[in-house]
N, C-alpha and C positions, 0 to 999 in steps of 0.2 A: 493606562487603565489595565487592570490586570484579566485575563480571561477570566479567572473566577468571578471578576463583579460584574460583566459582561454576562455571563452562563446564565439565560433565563432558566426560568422554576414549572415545575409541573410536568405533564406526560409528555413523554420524549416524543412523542411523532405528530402529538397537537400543540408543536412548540410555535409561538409567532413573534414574527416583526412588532414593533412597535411601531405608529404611526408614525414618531418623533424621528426613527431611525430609518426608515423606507424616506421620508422628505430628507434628510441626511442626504442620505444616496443619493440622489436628484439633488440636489446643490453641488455634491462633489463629484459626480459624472466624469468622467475620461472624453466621453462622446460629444464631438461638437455640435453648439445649437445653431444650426445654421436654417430653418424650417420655418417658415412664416406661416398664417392662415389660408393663402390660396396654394402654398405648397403640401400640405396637408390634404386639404379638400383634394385635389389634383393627385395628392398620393390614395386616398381611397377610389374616386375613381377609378383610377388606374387600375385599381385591385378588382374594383366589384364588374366594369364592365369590361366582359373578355368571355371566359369559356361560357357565363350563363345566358349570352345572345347568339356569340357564333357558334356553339357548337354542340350545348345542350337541350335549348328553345325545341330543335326540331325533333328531335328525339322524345323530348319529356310529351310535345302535343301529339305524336304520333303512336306514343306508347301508353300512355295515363290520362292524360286531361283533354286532348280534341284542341279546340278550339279557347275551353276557356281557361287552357294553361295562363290567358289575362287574370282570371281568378286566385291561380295560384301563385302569381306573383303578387299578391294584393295579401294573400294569405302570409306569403315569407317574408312582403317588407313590413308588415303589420310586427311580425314575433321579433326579427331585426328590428326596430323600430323602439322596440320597452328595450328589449335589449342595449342599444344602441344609446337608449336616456340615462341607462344605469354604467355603462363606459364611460360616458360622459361624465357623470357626478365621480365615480372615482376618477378618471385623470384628470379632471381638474384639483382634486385634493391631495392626490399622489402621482404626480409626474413623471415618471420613471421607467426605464428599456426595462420591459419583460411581462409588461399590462397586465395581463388577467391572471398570469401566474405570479404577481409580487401582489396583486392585490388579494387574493387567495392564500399568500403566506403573511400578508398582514391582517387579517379578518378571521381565515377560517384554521390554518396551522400549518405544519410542515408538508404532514403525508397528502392533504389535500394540495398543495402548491405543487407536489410533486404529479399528484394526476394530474392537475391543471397542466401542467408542463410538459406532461405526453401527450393529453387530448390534442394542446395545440400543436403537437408534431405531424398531426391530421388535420388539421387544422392549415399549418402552413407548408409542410414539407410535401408530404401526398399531396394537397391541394397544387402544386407548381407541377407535381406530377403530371395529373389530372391535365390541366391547362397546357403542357407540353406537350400531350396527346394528343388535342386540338388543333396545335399551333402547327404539330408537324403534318396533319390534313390539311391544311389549306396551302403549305409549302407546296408540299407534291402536286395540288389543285391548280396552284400557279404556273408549274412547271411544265405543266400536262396542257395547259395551253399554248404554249411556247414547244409543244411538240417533243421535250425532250427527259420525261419523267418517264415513257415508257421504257430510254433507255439506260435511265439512271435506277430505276426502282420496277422492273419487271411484278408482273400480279403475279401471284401466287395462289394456288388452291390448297384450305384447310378443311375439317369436317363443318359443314355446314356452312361455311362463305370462303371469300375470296380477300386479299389485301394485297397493298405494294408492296415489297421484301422491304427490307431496312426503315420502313415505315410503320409497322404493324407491330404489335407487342408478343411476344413469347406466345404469353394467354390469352386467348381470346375469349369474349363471351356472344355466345349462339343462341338464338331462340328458332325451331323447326317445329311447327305445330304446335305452338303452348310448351312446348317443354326445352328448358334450359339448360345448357351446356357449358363447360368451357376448356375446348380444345386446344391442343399446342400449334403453331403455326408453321415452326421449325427454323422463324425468325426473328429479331427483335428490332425496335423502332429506334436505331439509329440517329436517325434526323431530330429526334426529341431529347436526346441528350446530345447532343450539340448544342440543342437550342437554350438546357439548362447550364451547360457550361461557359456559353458566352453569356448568361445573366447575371452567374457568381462571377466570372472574372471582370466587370464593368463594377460589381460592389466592391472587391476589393477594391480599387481605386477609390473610392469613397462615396457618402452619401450624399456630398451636395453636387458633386458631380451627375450622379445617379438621376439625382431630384431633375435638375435640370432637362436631360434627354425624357426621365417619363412625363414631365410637361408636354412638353413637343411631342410624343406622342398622345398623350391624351386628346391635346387638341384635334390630331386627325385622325383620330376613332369616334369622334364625336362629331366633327363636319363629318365624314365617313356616313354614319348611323342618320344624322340628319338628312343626310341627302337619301340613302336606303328609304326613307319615312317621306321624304316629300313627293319621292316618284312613286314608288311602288303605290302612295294612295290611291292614284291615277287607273289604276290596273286591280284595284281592290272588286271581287264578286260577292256579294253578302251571300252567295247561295252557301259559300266555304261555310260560312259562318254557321249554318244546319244540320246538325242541332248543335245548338253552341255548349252543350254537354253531351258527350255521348254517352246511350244507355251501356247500361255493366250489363251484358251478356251470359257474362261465367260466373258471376257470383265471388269471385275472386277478389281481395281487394287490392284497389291499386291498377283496377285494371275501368279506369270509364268510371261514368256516373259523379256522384260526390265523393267518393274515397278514389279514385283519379283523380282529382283537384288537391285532394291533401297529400296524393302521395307523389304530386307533380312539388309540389312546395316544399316538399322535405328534400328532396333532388336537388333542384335548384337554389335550394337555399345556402349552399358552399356556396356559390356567387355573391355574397353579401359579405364575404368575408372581410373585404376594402375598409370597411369602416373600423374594425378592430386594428386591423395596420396600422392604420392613424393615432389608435391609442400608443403602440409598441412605441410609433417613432416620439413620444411625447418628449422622452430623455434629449431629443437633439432640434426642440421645438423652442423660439424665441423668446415665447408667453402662452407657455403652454396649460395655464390656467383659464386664458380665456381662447387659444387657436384651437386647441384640441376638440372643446365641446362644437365649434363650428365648422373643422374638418369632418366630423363624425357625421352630423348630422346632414350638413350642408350635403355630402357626397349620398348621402341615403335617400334624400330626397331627391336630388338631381338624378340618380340610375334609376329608382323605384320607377318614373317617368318613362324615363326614354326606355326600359326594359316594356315596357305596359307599350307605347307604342310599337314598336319594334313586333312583339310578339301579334298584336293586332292588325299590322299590314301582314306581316307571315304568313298567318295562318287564312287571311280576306285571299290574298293572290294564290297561295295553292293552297290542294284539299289535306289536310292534314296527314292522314295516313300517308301520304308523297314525302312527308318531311322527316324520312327518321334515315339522315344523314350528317357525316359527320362534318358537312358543313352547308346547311340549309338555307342559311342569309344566301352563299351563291345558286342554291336551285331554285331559290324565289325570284333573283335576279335572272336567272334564266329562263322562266317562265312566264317572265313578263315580255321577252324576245323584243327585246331593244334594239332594233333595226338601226336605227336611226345612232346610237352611239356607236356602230364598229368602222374598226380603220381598220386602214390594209396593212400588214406588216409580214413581210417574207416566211418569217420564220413561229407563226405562228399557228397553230392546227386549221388547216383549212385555208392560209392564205390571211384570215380575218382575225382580229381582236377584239369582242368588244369594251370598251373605254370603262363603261359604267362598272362591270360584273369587275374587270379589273383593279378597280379602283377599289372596288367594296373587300377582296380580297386581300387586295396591301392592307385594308383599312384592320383589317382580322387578326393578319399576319403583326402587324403592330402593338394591335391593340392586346393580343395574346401575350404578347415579345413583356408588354409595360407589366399584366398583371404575373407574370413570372416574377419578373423584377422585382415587385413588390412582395411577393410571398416568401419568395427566397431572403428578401431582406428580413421582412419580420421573425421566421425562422430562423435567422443568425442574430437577431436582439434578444430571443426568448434564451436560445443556448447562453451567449454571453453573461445575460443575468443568470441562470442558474448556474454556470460555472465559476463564476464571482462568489456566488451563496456558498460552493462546495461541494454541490450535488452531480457536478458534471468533472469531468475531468479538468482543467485549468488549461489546456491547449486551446479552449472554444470560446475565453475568454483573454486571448493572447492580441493585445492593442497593434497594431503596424507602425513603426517609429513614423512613418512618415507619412502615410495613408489617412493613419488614427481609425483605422475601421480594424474590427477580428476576423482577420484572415487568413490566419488554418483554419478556425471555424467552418468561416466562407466555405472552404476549399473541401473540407468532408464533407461539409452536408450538401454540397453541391454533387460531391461523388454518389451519396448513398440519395437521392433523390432524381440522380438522371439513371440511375439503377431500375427503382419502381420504375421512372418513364420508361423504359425499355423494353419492361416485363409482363407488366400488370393492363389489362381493357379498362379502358375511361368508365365503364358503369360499374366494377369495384371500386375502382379509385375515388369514385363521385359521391359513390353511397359510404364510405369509410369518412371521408372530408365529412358529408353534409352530419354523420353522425355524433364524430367528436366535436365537431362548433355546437350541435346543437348543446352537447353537454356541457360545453366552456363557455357558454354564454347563458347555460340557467345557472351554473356556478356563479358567475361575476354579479346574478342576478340576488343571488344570495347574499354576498359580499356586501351587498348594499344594504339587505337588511339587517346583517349584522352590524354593522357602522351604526345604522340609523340608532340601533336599542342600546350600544354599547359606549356610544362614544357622540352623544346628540351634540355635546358640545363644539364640536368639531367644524372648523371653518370652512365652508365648501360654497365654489366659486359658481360654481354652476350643480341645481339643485333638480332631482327627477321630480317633474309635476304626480303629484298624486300620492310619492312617497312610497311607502311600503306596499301600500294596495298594488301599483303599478309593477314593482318589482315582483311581488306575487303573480301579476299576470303573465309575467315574462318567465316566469321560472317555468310556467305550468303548460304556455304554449311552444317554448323551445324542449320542452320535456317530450309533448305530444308528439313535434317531427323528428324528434331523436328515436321514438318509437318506430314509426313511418318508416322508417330505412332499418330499424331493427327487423322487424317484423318478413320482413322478404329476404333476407339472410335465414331466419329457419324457414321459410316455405322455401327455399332453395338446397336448403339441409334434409328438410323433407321429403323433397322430392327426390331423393340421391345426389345431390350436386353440394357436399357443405363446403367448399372451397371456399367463400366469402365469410362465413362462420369461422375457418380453420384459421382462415388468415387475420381477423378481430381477433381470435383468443390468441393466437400467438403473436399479437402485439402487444397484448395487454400483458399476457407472460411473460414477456422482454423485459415491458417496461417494469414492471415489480421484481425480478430481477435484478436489474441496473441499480434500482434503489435499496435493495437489501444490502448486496454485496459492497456498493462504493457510497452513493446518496445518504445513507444512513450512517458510515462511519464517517464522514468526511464531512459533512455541517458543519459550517463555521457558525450556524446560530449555536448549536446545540455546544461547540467548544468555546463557546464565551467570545469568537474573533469577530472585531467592529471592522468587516470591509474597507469601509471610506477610510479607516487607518494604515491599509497595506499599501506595500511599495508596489509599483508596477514591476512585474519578471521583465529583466533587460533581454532576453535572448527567447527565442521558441525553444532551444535546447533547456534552458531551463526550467519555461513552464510544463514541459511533457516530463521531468526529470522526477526526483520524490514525490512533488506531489506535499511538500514540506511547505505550511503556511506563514508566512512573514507578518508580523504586526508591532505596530509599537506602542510601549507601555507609557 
């Protein structure tokens, strides 16, 4: 076929897919299906429980919501949740690596498939950030038991706190009296890009490989968490629980009261991200018509729970204001002084171990390690598919003869995301994440409505209850917490600190950039080239080479 009959018609940057040719692509895939429905479910898991129990629970209750940070997870599985019904109705009717941004260039047109396609760079790449920042606090947390983190990572003093060297990030962010800072450290977190570079180097070796070990972890972060919930009840004081909202004192919002609970939920709502993973992995799912809608869901349902417990023994065993560390699961474990589980072991601080507090923190250390895993993976399906489309360079879309996974991909974005881990404090990182999902998931939520008016006909395997109305609710309540975390970026601007502002605009400057100068001449929708017709580039030399598209007529 000739590019010309290819070449769709109308305004170049609201050019789209057609449904016919998006299900194309998912029939001829590169990517193997190797994915069942509990590997799925298991892959969102993976994703959603990790940083938003171990390591921002205690933070969001001691800073925003008190006690009924249970509220505000009730609030962000609720907007997850429409969200999550309109993921659903799309992968079950379009199957395909690159979810929210192929469904965006089949619904809404090019230049939106290309925001969709940066949002989730915040979405998955900052987010592994984020979670690596975590990951590498509870390392040192382990090691410092074992007596010998003081001599591998010495503290350090910045303006207005303290951190381990090579644990800590560049920037830090300070609060001294109400007023917000963010100082240089004079170091960066090492340990956290390690942690991102052993996650991409396990994906290269492939995905079912992958799948596999984040099972095994899943399973014990979740014994882990369950046993966290069956003792700590034991050691629960309801007095924590008073007042199970704290009054807003400042008048400030975001800080206590009802606007603490929503702006506890816009926080933590990057921790929901797992279930959209489930979508990306659709392209390498068995029966991904009907596994995808029951990963999705199945996984939102099962974390919604055990987050809502979790945060409820937490915050019962210590007083909330106690909990704004960067790993709180072990100061509730500590505060229940579990006599009775320590062993003796030589070489541990003090002579003593104890078993439980141990245990909980491998369980961290794991369960952080899986939702890396996962993030990083969905961030090298999103690139793939968009460098397949044209919009990205062709190296992020370069197959491994032998692997079958994209592994230059893999390998930059693992570079430029153990970068951010390095640099950036986990409360930018957190509020950038929870920003762009909120935007990429009232996109996807549109998606739906435009399907519904456009195309009724249309066979979809699994259908949102309620339809449009629903999809309306989802746009307006992922809208709301997209605010939520806007809004404290200018009172941070305001108050002289626009660091978190400067760093949103010069990402969004980037990204429209990237798309002017290459994304935009390089569309292979817009030059008439049908994908599923090109040959695979035999070499990495030649897919980084022209930049010259192959197709056959």
């Amino acid at each position: 076929m000739s590019a010309e009959g290819l070449r769709p018609k109308g305004n170049r940057l609201f050019l789209k897919k057609s449904v016919a040719q998006i299900q194309k692509e998912a029939a001829r895939s590169e990517l193997k299906r190797s994915l069942g429905p509990i590997n799925l479910m298991s892959l969102g898991i993976g994703a959603i429980i990790g940083a938003g129990i171990f390591v921002l629970t205690g933070q969001v209750a001691a800073a925003h919501a008190g006690p009924a940070i249970m509220l505000s997870f009730v609030v962000a599985g609720i907007a997850c949740g429409l969200a999550g019904l309109c993921y659903a109705e799309l992968a079950s009717t379009m199957p395909v690596s690159g979810s929210a941004y192929t469904y965006a260039y089949g619904t809404l047109g090019e230049v939106f498939a290309w925001i969709m396609g940066w949002l989730l760079v915040l979405e998955y790449g900052v987010a592994a950030s984020t979670v690596a920042v975590g990951w590498s606090g509870y390392v040192v947390s382990i090691l410092k038991d074992f007596g010998v983190a003081d001599g591998l990572f010495p503290m350090i003093q910045y303006a207005g706190g303290e951190g381990p060297s090579w644990a800590t990030p560049l920037i830090q962010a300070v609060t001294v009296d109400g007023v917000n800072s963010f100082p240089l450290t004079g170091t960066f977190n090492l340990v956290a890009a390690i942690g991102i570079a052993a996650v991409c180097s396990l994906l290269v070796l492939g995905v079912s490989e992958s799948a596999s070990i984040n099972n095994v972890i899943v399973m014990i972060k979740i014994v882990v968490l369950l046993t966290f919930i069956a003792v700590g009840v034991q050691y629960i004081n309801p007095a924590n629980w008073q007042p199970f909202i704290p009054e807003n004192t400042t008048g400030k919002f975001g800080e206590y009261g009802a606007t603490g609970i929503l702006r506890g939920a816009s926080i933590i709502f990057f921790a929901y991200v797992g279930f959209e993973a489930v979508s990306t992995a659709a392209a390498e799912a068995k029966n991904p018509s009907k596994d995808v809608p029951v990963g999705i869901l199945g996984a939102l349902i099962v974390c919604t729970m055990i987050y809502m417990a979790v945060a409820a023994v937490m915050t019962g065993v210590v007083p909330y204001l106690e909990l704004a560390s960067p790993a709180p699961v072990a100061v509730a474990i500590d505060r229940m002084g579990l006599e009775w589980a320590n062993i003796a072991v030589a070489s541990a601080e003090g002579g003593q171990l104890n078993l439980i507090s141990f245990l909980i923190k491998i369980g961290a250390i794991t369960g952080l390690s899986s939702v890396m895993l996962v993030l990083c993976y969905g961030q090298t399906r999103i690139f793939y598919t968009m460098a397949r489309d044209g919009l990205l360079p062709r190296a992020f879309a370069v197959i491994h003869p032998k692997f079958r996974t994209p592994w230059i991909g893999t390998i930059l974005l693992g570079i430029l995301i153990a970068v951010c881990a390095s640099f950036l404090p986990i409360s930018i990182l957190g509020d950038l994440v929870s920003l762009g999902t909120a935007v990429a998931f009232s996109i996807v939520c549109l998606s739906v409505i435009f399907l519904r008016i456009k195309h009724p006909e249309m066979e979809r395997p699994f259908k949102v209850p309620g339809g449009i109305a629903t999809a309306v609710a989802g746009i307006i309540s992922c809208l709301a917490l997209a605010g939520f975390n806007f809004w404290p970026m200018i009172q941070h601007a305001m108050d002289g600190n626009p660091l978190p502002l400067t760093i949103l605009g010069a990402y969004a400057a980037v990204g429209a950039v990237i798309y002017i100068i290459y994304g935009f001449w390089h569309s292979k929708l817009a030059k008439g080239i049908d994908i599923t017709e090109e040959t695979t580039m035999s070499s990495p030399a030649e897919a980084m080479g022209s930049g010259v598209d192959n197709q056959k007529d």
